[in-house]
N, C-alpha and C positions, 0 to 999 in steps of 0.2 A: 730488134728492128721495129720501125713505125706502122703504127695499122692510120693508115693515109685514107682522107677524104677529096677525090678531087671535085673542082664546082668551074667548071666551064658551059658553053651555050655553043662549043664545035665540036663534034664527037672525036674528031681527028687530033683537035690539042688534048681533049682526056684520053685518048688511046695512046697518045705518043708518051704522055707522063706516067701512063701508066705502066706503060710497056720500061722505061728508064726504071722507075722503081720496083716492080716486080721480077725486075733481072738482078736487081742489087739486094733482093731477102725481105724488100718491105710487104705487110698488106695495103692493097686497097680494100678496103671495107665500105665502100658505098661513092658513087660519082652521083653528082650533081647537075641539072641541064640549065639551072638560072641560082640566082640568090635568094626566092624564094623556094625552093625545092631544096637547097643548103639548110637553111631556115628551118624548116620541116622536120629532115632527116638528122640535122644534129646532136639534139638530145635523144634520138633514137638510137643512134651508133654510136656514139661517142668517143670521134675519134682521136690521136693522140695528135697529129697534125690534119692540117687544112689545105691544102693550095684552091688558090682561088680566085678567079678571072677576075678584070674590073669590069670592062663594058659588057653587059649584060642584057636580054630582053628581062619586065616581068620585075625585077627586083636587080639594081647595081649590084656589083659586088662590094659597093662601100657602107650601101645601105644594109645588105646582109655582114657583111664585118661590125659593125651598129649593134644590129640585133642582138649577133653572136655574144661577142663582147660584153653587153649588158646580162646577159644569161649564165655565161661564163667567165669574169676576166683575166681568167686563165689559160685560155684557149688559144691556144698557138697557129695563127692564120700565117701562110704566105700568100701575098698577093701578086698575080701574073698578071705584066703589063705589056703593051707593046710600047717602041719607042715613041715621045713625046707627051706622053702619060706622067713627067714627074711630077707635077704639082698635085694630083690625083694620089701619087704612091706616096708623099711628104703626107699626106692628109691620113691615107692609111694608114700611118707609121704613129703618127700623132693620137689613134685611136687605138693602136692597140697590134697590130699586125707588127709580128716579129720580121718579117724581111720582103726581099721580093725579087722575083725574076724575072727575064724580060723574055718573052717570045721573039723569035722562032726559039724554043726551048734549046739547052746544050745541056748533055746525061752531066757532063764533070761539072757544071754548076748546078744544075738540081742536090745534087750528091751533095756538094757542098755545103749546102743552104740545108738539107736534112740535118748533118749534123752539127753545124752550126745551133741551129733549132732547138736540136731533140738535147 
């Protein structure tokens, strides 16, 4: 199972993903409240997947994917978008984000998108 980092700025979308993956065997090992707080805590935790908001205060979630990215290029982001966001999640994908899901979250595509990923 994934030891998961979530990086949202509503406590409510990292509780609700969290709550999905920690019923299906994953870890969360560290949430995130912006994309610089992802930034920060990344190379600290090191985790095996990322889910990761885009619209963000303080730091994007494209500019922390950037970051990431350049530190790791291995690092297996999923980027959460809401709808209207695709030319944002084409750009993500262009840098390096392995996939992405679109809020209001659904558990059997989160699930999906895990092992798609991992």
């Amino acid at each position: 199972m994934a030891k998961v980092m979530i990086v949202d700025d509503a406590a409510f979308m990292r509780m609700v993903i969290k709550d999905i993956l920690t019923k299906n065997g994953h870890e969360v090992v560290a949430e995130a409240v912006d994309g610089l707080d992802a930034v920060k805590k990344y190379p600290l935790v090191k985790p095996e997947l990322m889910f990761m908001d885009i619209v963000m205060p303080n730091m994007e979630g494209i500019d922390a994917l950037k970051n990431i990215m350049a530190s790791n290029p291995d690092a297996k982001v999923v980027m959460c978008s809401s709808i209207g966001q695709q030319s944002v999640v084409t750009e993500a994908l262009k840098i390096g984000a392995r996939d992405f899901i679109v809020k209001p979250f659904d558990a059997k595509k989160v699930l999906e998108v895990v092992k798609k990923v991992m």
